[in-house]
KEROVO-517936 format. One record per residue (C-alpha): x, y, z; residue in three letters. Coordinates in steps of 0.5 Angstrom, whole numbers, padded with zeros to 4 digits, always signed. Layout:
! KEROVO-517936
XYZala/...
This chain:
! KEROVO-517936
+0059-0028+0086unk/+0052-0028+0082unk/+0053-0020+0082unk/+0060-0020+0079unk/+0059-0026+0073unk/+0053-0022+0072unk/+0056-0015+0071unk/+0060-0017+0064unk/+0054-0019+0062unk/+0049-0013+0063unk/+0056-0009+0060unk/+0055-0012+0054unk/+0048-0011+0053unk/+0049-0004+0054unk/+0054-0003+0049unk/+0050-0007+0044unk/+0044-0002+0044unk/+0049+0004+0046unk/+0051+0003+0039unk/+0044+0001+0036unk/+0039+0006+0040unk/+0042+0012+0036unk/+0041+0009+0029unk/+0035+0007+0031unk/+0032+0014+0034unk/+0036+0016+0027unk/+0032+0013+0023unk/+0026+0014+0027unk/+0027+0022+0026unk/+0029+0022+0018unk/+0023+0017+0016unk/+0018+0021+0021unk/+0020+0028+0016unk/+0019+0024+0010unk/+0012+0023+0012unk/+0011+0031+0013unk/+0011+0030+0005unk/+0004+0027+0004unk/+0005+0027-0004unk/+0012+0023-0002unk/+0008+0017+0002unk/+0008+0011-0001unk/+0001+0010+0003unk/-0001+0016+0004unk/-0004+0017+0012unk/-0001+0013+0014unk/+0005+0013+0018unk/+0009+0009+0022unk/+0008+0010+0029unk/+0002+0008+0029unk/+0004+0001+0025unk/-0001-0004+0028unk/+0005-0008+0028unk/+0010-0003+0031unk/+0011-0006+0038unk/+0012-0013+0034unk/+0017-0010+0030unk/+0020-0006+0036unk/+0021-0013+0039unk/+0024-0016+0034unk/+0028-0010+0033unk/+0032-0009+0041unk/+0031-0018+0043unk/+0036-0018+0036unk/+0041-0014+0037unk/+0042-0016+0043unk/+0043-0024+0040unk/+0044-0023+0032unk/+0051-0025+0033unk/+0049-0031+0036unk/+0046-0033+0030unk/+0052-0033+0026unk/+0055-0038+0031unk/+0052-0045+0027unk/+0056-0043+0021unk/+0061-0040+0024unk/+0062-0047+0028unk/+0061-0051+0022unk/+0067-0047+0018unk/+0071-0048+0024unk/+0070-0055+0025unk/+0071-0056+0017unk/+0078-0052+0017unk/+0080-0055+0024unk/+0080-0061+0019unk/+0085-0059+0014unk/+0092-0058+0015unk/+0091-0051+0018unk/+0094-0050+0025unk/+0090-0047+0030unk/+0093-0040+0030unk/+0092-0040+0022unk/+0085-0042+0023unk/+0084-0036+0029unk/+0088-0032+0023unk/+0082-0034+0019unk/+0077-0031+0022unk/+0080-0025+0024unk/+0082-0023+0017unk/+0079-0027+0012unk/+0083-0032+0008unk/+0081-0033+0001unk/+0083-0031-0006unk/+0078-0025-0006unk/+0083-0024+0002unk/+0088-0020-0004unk/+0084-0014-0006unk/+0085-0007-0003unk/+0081-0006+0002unk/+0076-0001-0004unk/+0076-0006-0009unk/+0074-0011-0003unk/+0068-0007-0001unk/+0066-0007-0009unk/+0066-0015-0009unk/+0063-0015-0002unk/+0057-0011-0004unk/+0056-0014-0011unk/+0057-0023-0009unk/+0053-0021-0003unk/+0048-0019-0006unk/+0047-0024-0011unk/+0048-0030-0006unk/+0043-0027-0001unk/+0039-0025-0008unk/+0039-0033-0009unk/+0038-0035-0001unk/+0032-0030-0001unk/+0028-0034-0008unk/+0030-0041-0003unk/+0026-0039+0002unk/+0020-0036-0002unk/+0019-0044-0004unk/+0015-0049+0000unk/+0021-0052+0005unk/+0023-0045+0008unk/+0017-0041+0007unk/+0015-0041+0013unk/+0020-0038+0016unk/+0021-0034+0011unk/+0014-0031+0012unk/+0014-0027+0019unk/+0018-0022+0015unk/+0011-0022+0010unk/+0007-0023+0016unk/+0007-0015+0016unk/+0000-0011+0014unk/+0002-0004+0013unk/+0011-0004+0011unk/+0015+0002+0013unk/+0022+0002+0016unk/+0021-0002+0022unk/+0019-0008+0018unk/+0027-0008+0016unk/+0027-0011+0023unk/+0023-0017+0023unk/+0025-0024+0022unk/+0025-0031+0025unk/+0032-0032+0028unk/+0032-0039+0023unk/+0032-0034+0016unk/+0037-0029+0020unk/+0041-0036+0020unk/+0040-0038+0013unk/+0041-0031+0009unk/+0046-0026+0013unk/+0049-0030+0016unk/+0050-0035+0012unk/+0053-0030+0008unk/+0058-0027+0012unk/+0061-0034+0013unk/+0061-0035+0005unk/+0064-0028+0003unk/+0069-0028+0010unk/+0071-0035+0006unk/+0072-0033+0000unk/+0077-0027+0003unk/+0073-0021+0005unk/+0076-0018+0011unk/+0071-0017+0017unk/+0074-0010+0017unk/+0070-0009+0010unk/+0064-0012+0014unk/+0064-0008+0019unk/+0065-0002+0015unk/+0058-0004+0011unk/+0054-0005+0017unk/+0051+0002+0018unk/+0050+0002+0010unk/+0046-0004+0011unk/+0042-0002+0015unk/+0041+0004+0011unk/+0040+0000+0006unk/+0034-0005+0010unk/+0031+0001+0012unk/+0030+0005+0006unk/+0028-0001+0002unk/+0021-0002+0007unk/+0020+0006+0008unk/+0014+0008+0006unk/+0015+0012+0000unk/+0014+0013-0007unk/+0020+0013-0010unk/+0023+0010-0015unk/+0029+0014-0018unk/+0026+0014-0026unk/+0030+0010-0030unk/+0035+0008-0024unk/+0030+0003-0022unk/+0033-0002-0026unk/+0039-0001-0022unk/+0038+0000-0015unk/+0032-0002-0010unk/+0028+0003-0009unk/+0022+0004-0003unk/+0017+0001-0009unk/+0020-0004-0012unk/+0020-0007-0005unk/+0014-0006-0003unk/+0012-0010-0009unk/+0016-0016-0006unk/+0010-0015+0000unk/+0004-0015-0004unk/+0001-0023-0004unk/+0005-0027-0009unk/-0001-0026-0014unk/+0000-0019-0015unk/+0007-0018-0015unk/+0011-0022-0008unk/+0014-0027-0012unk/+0018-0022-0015unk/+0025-0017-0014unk/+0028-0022-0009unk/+0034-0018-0009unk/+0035-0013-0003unk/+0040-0007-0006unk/+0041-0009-0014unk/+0035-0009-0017unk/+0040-0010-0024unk/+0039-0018-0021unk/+0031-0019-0022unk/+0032-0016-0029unk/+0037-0020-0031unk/+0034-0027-0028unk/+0027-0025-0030unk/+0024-0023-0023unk/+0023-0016-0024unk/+0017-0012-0023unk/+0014-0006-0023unk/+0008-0004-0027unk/+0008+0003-0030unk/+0004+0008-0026unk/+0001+0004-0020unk/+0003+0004-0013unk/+0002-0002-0008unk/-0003-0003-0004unk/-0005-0010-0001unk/+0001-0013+0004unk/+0001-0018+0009unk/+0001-0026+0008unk/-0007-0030+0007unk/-0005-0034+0013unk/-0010-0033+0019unk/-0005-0037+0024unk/+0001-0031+0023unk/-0001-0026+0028unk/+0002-0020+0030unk/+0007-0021+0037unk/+0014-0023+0037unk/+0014-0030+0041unk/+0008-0032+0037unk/+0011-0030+0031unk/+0017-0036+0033unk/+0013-0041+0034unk/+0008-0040+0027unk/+0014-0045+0023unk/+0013-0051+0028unk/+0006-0051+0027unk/+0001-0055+0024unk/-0005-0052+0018unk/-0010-0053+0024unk/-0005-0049+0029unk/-0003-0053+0033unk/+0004-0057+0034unk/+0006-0063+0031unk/+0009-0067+0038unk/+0002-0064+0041unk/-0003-0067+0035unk/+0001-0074+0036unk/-0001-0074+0043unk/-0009-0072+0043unk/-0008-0078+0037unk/-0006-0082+0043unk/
């Protein structure tokens, strides 16, 4: 009986990385070619295999393709009880998500990818500006928490900011009409895309800069706010930093200096989790009260 609940289960797991284990042995091997080319490297000398914060991000990457879409399920949940509450009927919520149903719901399925790759990159523009405040930073940080950025870095972040920024809006462009299809075509595009922003090269695409998000312009955003990590937020369109005065990219220099300046944010998985609860002094709230006592 345990046995036969538990099959379908471990069926799942194993098509999760079935899909996800070539991507990321692709990704492997094509940034493992690009450092051969050492005037190409960003950083030159270092590589990712040897990333100190490898097997954090390695974690960060099997643990979350397993439970990335249990992520979406608070906003989803929250969008379902809102439509239940209208007049729509429960085979025309179900159509919802099954094919979306806003005004954007009746452009062709190109005009579709368009407007999915520009609104969502604008919204995730805005969400990723909230989460470098104060009330959301800390969440925010254990994607900055790595000291030397490459392409595994594109994989580590808390469960709470994958909750707040992707997910969040797929459940928007999903409301506004975008098909899930559209979604699931840009999957692979995305992670390319999260990929190639962290890599380390030294790219920038000469006067494209300004248009789309190149390793450098990235790797910016990883310095310490100081000197450039408050700055290009945007994660594919660089047009948007430059129309909302965010864009940096000084002339002729390469970051070198990425991480954050808090002692408490250490490398490992579940304690990277735990950082945004605690206090300044490293301990828990709950716990500090306790000792108070």
């Amino acid at each position: 009986m345990f046995l036969d609940s538990l099959l379908p289960i471990l069926q799942k797991i194993i098509n999760v990385y079935t899909r996800q284990i070539p991507i990321i042995i692709g990704l492997a091997c094509l940034f493992a070619a690009c450092t051969v080319f050492k005037s190409q490297a960003s950083s030159p000398g270092k590589v990712w295999w040897r990333n100190p914060g490898l097997a954090t991000d390695v974690t960060y990457a099997l643990l979350h393709g397993i439970a990335g879409p249990y992520f979406k399920l608070p906003a989803l949940t929250l969008v379902y009880v809102a439509l239940s509450l209208t007049v729509m009927t429960p085979v025309e919520v179900g159509e919802f998500f099954a094919h979306g149903g806003g005004p954007l719901s009746v452009l062709p399925f190109w005009a579709q990818v368009v407007a999915q790759l520009i609104i969502a990159d604008l919204l995730l523009y805005w969400i990723h500006r909230i989460f470098h405040g104060h009330a959301m930073w800390r969440y925010h940080a254990i994607h900055h928490s790595a000291e030397e950025v490459d392409w595994t870095t594109s994989y580590r972040f808390h469960p709470v900011n994958l909750m707040l920024q992707p997910a969040l809006v797929t459940v928007i462009m999903l409301t506004l009409g975008i098909s899930p299809e559209v979604m699931a075509f840009l999957v692979p595009f995305d992670v390319l895309s999260a990929a190639w922003v962290h890599a380390n090269l030294n790219w920038t695409l000469g006067p494209l800069k300004y248009v789309v998000a190149t390793p450098v312009f990235h790797r910016w955003h990883h310095t310490l706010p100081d000197e450039g990590g408050n700055s290009n937020f945007a994660p594919t369109f660089a047009f948007w930093d430059w129309v909302f005065g965010t864009f940096y990219m000084p002339e002729g220099k390469l970051p070198e200096t990425f991480g954050t300046d808090d002692p408490l944010l250490t490398e490992g998985y579940f304690r990277q989790l735990l950082y945004p609860f605690k206090s300044k002094d490293g301990d828990f709230p709950i716990a500090a009260v306790k000792q108070a006592e």
